[in-house]
C-alpha positions as CSV (number, residue, x, y, z in Angstrom):
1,X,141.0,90.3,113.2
2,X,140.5,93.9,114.2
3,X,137.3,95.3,116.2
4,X,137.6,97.7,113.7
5,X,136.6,95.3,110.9
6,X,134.3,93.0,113.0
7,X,132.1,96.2,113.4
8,X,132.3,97.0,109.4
9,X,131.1,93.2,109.0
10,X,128.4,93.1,111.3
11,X,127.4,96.6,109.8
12,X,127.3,95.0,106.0
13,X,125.4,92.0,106.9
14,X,122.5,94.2,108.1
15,X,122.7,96.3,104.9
16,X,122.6,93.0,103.2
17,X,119.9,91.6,104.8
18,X,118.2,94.8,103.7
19,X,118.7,94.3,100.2
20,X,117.8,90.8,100.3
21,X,114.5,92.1,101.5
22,X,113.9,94.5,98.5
23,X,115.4,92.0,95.6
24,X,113.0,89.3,97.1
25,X,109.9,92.0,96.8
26,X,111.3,93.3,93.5
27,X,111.0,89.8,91.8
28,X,107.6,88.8,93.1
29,X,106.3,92.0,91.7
30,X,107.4,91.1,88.5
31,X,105.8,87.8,88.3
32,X,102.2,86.3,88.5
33,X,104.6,83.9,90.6
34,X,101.0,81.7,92.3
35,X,98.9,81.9,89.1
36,X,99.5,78.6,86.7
37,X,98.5,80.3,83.8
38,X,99.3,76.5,81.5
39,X,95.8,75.3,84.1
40,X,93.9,78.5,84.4
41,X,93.9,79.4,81.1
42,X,91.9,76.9,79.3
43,X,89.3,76.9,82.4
44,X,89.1,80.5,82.1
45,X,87.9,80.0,78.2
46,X,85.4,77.5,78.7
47,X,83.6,79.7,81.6
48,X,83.7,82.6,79.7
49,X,82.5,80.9,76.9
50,X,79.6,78.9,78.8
51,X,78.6,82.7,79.8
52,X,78.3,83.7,76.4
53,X,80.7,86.6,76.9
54,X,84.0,85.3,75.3
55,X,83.7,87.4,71.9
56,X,84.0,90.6,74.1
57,X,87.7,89.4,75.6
58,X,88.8,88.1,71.8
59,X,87.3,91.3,70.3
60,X,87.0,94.0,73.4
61,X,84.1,96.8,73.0
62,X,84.4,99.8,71.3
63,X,84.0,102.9,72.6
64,X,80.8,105.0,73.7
65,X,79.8,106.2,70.4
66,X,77.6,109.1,72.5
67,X,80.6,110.6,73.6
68,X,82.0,110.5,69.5
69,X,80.0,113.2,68.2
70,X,80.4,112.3,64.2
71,X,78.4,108.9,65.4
72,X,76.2,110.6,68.4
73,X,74.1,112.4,65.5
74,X,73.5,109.5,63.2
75,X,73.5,106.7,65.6
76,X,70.5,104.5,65.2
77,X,68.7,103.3,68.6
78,X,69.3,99.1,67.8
79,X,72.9,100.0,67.2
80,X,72.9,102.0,70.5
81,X,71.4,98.6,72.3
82,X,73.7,96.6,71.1
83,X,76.8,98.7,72.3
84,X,74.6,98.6,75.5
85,X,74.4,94.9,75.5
86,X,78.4,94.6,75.1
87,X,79.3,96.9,77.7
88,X,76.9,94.3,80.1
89,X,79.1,91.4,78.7
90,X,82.1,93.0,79.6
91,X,81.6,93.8,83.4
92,X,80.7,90.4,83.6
93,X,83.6,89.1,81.4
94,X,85.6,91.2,84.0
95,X,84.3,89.9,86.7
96,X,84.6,86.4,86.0
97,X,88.3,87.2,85.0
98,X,89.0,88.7,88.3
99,X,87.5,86.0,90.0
100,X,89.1,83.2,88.9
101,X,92.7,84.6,89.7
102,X,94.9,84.1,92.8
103,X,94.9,86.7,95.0
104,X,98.6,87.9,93.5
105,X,97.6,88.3,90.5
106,X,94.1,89.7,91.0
107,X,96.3,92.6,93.2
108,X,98.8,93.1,90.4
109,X,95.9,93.7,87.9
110,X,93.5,95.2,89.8
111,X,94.2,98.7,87.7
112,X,93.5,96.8,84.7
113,X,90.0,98.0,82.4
114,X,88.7,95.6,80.0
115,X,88.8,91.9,80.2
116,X,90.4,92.1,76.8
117,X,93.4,94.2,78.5
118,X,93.4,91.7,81.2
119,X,93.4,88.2,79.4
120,X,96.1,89.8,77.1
121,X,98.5,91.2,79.3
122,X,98.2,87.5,81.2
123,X,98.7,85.6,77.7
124,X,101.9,88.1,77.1
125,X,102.9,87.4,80.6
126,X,103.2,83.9,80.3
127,X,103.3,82.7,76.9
128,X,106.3,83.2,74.1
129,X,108.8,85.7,74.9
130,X,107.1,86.8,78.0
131,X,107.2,82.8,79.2
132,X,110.7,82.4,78.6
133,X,111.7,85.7,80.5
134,X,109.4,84.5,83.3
135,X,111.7,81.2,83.3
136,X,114.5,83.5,83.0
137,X,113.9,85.2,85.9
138,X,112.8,82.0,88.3
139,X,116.7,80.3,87.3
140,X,117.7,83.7,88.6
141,X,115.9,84.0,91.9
142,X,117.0,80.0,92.2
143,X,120.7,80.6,91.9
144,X,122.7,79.6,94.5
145,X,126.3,78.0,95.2
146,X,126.2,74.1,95.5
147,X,128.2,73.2,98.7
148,X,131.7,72.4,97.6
149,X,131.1,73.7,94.1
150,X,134.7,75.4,92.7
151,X,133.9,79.5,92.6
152,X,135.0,79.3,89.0
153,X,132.2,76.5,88.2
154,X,129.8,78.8,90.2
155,X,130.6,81.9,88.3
156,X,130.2,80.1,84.6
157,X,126.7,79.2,85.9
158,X,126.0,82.9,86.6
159,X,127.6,84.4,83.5
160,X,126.1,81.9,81.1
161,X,122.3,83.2,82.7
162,X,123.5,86.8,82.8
163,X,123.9,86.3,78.9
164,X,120.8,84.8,78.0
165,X,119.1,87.5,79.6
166,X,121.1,90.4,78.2
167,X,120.3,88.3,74.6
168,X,116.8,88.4,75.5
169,X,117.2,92.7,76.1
170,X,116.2,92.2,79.7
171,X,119.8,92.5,81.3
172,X,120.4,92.5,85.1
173,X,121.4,95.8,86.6
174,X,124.6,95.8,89.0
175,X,122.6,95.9,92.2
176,X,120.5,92.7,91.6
177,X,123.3,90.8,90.6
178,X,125.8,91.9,93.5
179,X,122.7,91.0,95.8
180,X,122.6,87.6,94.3
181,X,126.5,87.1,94.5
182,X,126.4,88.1,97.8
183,X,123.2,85.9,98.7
184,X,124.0,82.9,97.0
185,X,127.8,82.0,97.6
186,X,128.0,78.5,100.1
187,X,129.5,79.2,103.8
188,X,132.8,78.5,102.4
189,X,133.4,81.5,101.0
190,X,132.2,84.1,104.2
191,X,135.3,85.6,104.5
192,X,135.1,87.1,100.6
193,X,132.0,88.8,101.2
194,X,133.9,92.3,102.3
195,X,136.1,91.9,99.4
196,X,133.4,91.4,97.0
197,X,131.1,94.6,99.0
198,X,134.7,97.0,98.4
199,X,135.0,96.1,94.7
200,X,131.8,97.2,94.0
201,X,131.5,100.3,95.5
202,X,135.1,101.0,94.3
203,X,133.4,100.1,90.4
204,X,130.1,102.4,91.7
205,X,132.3,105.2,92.1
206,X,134.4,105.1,89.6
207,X,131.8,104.0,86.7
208,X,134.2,101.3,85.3
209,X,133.2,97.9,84.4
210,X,131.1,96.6,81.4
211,X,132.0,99.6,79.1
212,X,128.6,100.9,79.2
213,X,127.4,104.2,80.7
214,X,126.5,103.7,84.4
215,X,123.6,105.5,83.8
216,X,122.2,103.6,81.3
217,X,118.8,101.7,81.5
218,X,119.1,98.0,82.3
219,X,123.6,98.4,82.0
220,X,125.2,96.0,83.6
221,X,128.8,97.3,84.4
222,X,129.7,94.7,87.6
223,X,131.5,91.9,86.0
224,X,131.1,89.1,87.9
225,X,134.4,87.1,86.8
226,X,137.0,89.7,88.4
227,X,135.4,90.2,91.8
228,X,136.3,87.0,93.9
């Protein structure tokens, strides 16, 4: 083996390392990965409901009719109180919200307004389609290469996910899945690590693959079945 090539090897494992680092980041962004939403959920109703403020994060509040000038001019002063009243029962709706999350999620939401914004973006998150891409997304980050598992066994397993999530209209793009090729293959197969780097900056150049545009949102072009 050449120096030549030892250097070029040493070289790609630290830019792999690297990339490790920002897939890792990348998919814990993408996730309220601490929060069990199946537990905090239905304790999160009951406390907002015991607090008498659950009608403002099923119904939200509308919006400061003295700033709507149609409604500033007729507005009656009970009606006034009572938008008054609801804007109280949201910050407080909020509040309890925010303080019954994990410190994760509480970051990742932090920008969010209204507790109605909040508790629906959390129910999207993590129930229907946004569950099953959440699930999606966890088999992904799991992946790996059994010890002594054949390559061709390996690469059905990975296929077979890339599809559901390109049925789902969430597809990979080439970079995380050549990171998780590159992360997730046993010891056994070291030595095709350079092989599998080449290919696909040979493809990155060239813009062949899939059949889709390079440069199109979400495209996939890396097909994982020719590369090792």
């Amino acid at each position: 083996m050449s120096l030549e090539y030892t250097e070029e090897k040493k070289r790609f494992k630290q830019n792999l390392d690297s990339f490790a680092a920002m897939a890792a980041a990348n998919i814990q962004d993408a996730v309220f990965d601490d929060l069990n939403y199946e537990t905090w959920a239905p304790i999160a109703k009951k406390r907002l409901m015991e607090n008498g403020v659950w009608d403002v994060v099923e119904n939200g509040v509308s919006p400061d009719p003295t700033k709507i000038p149609e409604l500033a001019a007729t507005i009656k002063a009970e009606d006034l109180a009572r938008w008054r009243n609801r804007v109280i029962k949201e910050m407080k709706a909020l509040k309890i919200l925010q303080s019954s999350l994990t410190e994760s999620a509480f970051r990742k939401t932090i920008s969010v307004a209204s507790s109605k914004d909040l508790w629906d973006l959390l129910k999207k998150a993590n129930e229907g389609e946004g569950k099953h891409i959440r699930r999606l997304d966890k088999q992904f980050e799991d992946l790996t290469m059994y010890d002594g598992e054949p390559m061709d066994f390996y690469l059905g397993r990975v296929v077979d996910l890339l599809d559901e999530f390109r049925l789902s209209g969430n597809e990979k793009g080439d970079d995380e899945v050549i990171v998780k090729l590159l992360t997730s293959l046993s010891w056994e197969y070291d030595d095709a690590i350079p092989e599998l780097e080449w290919s696909q900056a040979k493809e990155s150049a060239t813009g062949t693959g899939s059949g889709k545009r390079s440069d199109e949102p979400g495209a996939c072009r890396f097909d994982v079945s020719d590369q090792i």
